[in-house]
C-alpha positions in Angstrom: -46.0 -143.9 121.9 -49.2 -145.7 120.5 -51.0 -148.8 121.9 -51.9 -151.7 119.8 -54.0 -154.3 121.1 -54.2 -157.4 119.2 -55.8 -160.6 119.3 -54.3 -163.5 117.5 -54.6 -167.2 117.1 -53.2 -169.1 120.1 -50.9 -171.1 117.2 -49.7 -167.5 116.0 -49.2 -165.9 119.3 -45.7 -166.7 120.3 -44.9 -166.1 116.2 -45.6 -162.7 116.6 -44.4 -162.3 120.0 -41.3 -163.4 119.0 -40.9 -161.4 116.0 -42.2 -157.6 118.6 -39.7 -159.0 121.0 -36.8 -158.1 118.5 -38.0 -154.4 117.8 -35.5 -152.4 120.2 -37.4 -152.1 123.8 -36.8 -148.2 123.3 -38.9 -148.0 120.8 -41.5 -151.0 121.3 -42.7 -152.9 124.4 -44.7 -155.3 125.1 -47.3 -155.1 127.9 -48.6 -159.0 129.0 -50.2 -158.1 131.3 -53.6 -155.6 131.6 -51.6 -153.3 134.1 -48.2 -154.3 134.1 -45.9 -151.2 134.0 -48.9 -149.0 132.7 -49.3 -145.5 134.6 -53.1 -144.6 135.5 -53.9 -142.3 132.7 -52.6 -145.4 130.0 -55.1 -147.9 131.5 -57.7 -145.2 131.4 -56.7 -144.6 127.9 -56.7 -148.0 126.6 -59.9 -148.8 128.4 -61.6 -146.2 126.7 -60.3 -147.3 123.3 -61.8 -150.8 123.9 -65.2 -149.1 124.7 -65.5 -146.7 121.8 -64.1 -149.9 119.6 -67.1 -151.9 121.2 -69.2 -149.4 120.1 -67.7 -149.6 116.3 -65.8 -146.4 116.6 -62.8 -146.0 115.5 -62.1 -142.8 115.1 -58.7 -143.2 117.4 -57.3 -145.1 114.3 -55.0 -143.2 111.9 -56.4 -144.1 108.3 -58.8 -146.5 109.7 -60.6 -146.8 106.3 -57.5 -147.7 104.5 -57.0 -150.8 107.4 -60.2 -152.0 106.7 
């Protein structure tokens, strides 16, 4: 699985939520809190993304130049 951390509008927020909600839980879920259900190694993970991210790397990114 990957990790997407996203930060939306608070009027667009429960839009989207909804709409992640209906992709089957097998395949998607959605973490609402910073450590709920998350082993160790994930939080480690994701905290290091948000610090190479901080630092304008985003090398994690598959086709990051084509997102931007």
């Amino acid at each position: 699985m990957k990790n997407i951390y996203l930060e939306v509008d608070e009027q667009a927020y429960e839009t989207i939520l909804a709409f992640i909600k209906l992709l089957p839980p097998q395949r998607c879920r959605v973490i609402e809190e910073e450590n709920d259900d998350l082993t160790e190694e994930e939080i480690t993970h994701i905290n290091n993304c948000r610090a190479e991210i901080a630092q304008g790397d985003y090398s994690q990114f598959d086709e990051w130049e084509m997102v931007k």
